[in-house]
C-alpha positions as CSV (number, residue, x, y, z in Angstrom):
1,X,0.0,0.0,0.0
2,X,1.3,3.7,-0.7
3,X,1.6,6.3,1.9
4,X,0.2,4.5,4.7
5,X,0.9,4.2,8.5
6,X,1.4,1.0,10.7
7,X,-2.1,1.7,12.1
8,X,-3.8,2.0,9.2
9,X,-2.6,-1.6,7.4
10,X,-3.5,-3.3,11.0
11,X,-6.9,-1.4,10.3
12,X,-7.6,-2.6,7.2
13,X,-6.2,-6.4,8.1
14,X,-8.8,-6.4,11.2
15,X,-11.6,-5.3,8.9
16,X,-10.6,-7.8,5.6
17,X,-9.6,-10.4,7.8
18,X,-12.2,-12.6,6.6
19,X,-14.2,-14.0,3.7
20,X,-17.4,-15.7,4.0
21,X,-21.0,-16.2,3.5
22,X,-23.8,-14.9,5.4
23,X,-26.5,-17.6,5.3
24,X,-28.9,-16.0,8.2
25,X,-30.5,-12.4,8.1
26,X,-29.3,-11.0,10.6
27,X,-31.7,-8.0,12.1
28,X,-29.0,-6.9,14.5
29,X,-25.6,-5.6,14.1
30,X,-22.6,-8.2,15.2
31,X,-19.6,-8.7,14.8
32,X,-19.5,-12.6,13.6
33,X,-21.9,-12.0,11.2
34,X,-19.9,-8.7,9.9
35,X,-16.9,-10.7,9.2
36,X,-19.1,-13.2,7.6
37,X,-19.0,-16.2,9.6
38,X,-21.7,-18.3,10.6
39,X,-22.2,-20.6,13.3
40,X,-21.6,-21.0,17.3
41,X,-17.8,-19.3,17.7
42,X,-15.6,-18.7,20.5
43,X,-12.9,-17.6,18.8
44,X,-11.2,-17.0,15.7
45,X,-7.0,-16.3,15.3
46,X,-5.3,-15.4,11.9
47,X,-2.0,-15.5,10.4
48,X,-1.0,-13.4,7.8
49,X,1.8,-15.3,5.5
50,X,3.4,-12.3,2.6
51,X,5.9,-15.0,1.4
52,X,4.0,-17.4,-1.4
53,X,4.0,-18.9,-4.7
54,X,2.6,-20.7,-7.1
55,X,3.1,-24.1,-7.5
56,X,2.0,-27.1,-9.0
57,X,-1.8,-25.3,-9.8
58,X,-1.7,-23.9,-5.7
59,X,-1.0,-21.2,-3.9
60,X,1.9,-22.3,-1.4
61,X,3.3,-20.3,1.5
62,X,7.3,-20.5,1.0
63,X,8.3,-18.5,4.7
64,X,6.2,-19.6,7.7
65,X,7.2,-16.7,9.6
66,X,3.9,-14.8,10.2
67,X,4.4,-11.4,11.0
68,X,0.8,-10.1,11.7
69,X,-1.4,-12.3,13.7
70,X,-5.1,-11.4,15.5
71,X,-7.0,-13.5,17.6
72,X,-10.4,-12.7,18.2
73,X,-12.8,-13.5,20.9
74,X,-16.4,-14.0,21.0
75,X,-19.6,-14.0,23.6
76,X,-22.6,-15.8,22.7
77,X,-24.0,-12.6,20.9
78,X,-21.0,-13.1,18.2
79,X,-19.7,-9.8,19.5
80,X,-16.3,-9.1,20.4
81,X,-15.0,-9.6,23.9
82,X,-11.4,-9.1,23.4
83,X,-8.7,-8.9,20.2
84,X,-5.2,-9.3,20.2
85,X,-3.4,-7.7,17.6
86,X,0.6,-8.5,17.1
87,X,2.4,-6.7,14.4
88,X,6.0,-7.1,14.0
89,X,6.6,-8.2,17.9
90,X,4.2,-5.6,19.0
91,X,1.6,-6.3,21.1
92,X,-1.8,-5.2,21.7
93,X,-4.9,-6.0,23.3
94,X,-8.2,-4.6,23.3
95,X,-10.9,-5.8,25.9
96,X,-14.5,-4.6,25.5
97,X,-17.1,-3.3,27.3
98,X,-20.9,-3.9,27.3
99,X,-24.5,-2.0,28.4
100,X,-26.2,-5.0,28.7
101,X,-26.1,-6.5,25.0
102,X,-24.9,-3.5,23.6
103,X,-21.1,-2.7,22.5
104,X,-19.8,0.2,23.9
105,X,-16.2,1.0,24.3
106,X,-13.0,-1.1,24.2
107,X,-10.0,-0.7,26.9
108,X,-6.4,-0.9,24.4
109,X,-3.7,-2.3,26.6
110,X,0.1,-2.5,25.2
111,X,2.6,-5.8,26.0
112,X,3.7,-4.3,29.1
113,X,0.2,-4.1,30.7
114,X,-0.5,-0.3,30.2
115,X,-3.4,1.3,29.1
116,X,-2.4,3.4,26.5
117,X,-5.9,4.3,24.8
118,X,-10.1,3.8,24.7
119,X,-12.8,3.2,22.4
120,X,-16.1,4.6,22.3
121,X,-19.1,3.6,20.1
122,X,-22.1,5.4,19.0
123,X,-25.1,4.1,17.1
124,X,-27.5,5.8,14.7
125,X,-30.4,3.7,14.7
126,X,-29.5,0.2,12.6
127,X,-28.0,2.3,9.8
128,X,-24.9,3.1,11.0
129,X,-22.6,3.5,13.9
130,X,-19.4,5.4,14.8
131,X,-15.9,4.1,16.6
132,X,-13.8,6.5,18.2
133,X,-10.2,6.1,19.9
134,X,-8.8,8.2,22.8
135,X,-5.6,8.6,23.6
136,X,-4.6,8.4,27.6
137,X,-5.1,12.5,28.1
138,X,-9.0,12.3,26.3
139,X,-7.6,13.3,23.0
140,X,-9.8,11.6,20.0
141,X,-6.5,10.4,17.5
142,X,-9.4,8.4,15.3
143,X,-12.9,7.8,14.2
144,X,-14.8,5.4,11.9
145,X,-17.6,6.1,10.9
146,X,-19.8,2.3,10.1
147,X,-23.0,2.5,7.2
148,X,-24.8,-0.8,7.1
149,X,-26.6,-2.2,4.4
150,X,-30.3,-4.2,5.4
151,X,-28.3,-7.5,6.3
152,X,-26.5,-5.5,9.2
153,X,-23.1,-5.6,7.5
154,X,-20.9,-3.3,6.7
155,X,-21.2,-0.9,3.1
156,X,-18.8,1.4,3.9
157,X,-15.7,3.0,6.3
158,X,-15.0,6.6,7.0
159,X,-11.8,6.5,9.0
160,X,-10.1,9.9,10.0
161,X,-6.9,10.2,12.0
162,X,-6.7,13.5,13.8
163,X,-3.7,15.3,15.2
164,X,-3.7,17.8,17.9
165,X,-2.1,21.3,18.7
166,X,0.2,21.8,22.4
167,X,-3.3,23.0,23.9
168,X,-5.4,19.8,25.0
169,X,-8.7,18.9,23.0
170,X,-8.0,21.7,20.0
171,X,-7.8,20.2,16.6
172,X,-5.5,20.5,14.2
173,X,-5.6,18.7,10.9
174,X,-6.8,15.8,9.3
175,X,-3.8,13.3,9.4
176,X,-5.4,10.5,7.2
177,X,-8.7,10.4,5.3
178,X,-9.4,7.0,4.1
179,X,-12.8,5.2,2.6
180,X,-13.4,1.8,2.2
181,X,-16.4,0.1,0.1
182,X,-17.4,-3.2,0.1
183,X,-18.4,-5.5,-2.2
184,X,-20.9,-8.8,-1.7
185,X,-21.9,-11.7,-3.6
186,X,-25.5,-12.4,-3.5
187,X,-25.1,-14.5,-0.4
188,X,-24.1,-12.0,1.3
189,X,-20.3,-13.3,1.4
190,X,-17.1,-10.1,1.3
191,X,-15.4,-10.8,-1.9
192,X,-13.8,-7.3,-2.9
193,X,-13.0,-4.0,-1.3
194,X,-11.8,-0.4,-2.2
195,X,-10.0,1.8,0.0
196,X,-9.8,4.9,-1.2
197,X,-6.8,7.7,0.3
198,X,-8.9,11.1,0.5
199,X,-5.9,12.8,1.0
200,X,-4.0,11.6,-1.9
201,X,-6.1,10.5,-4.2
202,X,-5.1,7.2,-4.7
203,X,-7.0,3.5,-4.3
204,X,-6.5,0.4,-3.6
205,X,-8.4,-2.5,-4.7
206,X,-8.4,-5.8,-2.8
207,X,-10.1,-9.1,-3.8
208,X,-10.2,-12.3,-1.8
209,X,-10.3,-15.8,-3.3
210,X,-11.0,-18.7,-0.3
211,X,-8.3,-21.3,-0.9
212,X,-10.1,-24.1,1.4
213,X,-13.2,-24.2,4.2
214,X,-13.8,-25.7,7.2
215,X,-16.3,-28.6,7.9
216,X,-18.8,-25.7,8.5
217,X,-18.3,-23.9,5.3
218,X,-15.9,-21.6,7.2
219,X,-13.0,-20.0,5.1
220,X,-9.9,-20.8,7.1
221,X,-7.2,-20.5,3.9
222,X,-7.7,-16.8,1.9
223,X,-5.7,-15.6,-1.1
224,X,-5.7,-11.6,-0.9
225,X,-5.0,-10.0,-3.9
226,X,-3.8,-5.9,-4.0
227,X,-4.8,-4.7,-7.2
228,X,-4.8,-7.6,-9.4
229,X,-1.3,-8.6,-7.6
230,X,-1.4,-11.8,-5.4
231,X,-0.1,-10.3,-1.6
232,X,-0.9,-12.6,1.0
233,X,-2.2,-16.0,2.4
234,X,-4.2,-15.4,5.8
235,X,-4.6,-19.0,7.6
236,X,-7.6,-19.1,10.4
237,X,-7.6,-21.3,13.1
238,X,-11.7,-21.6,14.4
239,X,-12.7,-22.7,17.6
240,X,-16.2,-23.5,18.2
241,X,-18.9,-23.3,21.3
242,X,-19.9,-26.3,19.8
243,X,-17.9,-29.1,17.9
């Protein structure tokens, strides 16, 4: 990708870290059915593999070393209760809190224990909803802004990094300005997505081919592609409430 920051390419992993079919309407918003799984989960971890090659008619990974991993965590809703994201030997972990079934924040703790930032969600009715980070001093450093189509997934990202003047809570500038729309099959299953810089004028297309499924239709092995370009192999491990 051109021009971006750390945080944005562990952005755009968590949010095309999956590829699968939705085979349920869903009439509320979760986060299982977002990513486009289907069934009882408890949790979910990824690999991301950028070393592959094509061999024999398949897509091979050629360096085992994985050097972005998340591990997600579910509650019987299929709503987050904690990820872990490590990126290049950098770890951190986001716990989340509830109001009764609803999602409303996340706590972001680093490797070493310390909180270093919040999350805050907001919800306009079922079309949409908004995720904003905090720094440690109150200091919003991002916001995404969710529309939902009428399965309650995900149509498009607004996501805006801010930076601040020396006086707390006055803005400065936009930092980044980046737009992501998503395309589904008629199942409902993510199978391409732009992300579009704002503040550059450049996009990125990314399309997702699943390599192999799990025993409940699952993808666990996905081939990204970066405009037309094959990039990556992402390998899921499932585990399930029940087997």
């Amino acid at each position: 990708m051109r021009h971006i920051s750390s945080r944005f390419k562990v952005f755009v992993y968590l949010f095309l870290s999956s590829l699968g079919s939705c085979h349920s309407k869903a009439q509320v918003y979760n986060d299982l059915n977002d990513l486009g799984y289907h069934g009882k989960i408890k949790s979910i971890s990824t690999k991301t593999y950028y070393m592959i090659a094509h061999v024999q008619n398949k897509w091979e990974i050629t360096d085992t070393t994985s050097y972005l991993s998340i591990y997600k965590f579910f509650n019987e809703d299929g709503n987050f209760t904690k990820r872990i994201v490590i990126a290049n030997g950098n770890r951190d972990q986001y716990s989340y809190d509830y109001s009764g079934h609803e999602k409303i924040g996340w706590t972001k703790i680093d490797n070493d224990g310390n909180v270093i930032g919040k999350g805050k969600f907001t919800y306009k009715e079922k079309i949409s909803f908004t995720e904003s980070e905090y720094d440690t001093s109150g200091a919003k450093k991002f916001e995404s802004i969710y529309t939902l189509n009428d399965m309650q997934r995900t149509k498009t990202i607004e996501d805006i990094g801010y930076a601040y003047r020396s006086h707390p809570g006055e803005m400065e500038t936009r930092l980044t300005y980046h737009a992501f729309t998503v395309f589904q099959d008629k199942d409902g299953g993510l199978y391409k997505v732009t992300t579009e810089d704002k503040l550059r004028n450049t996009t990125d297309e990314y399309e997702f081919e699943i390599i192999e499924r799990d025993k409940f239709d699952n993808p666990i092995v996905i081939l990204v592609k970066q405009n037309g370009r094959p990039k990556e192999i992402r390998k899921s491990t499932i585990d399930y409430l029940v087997k």
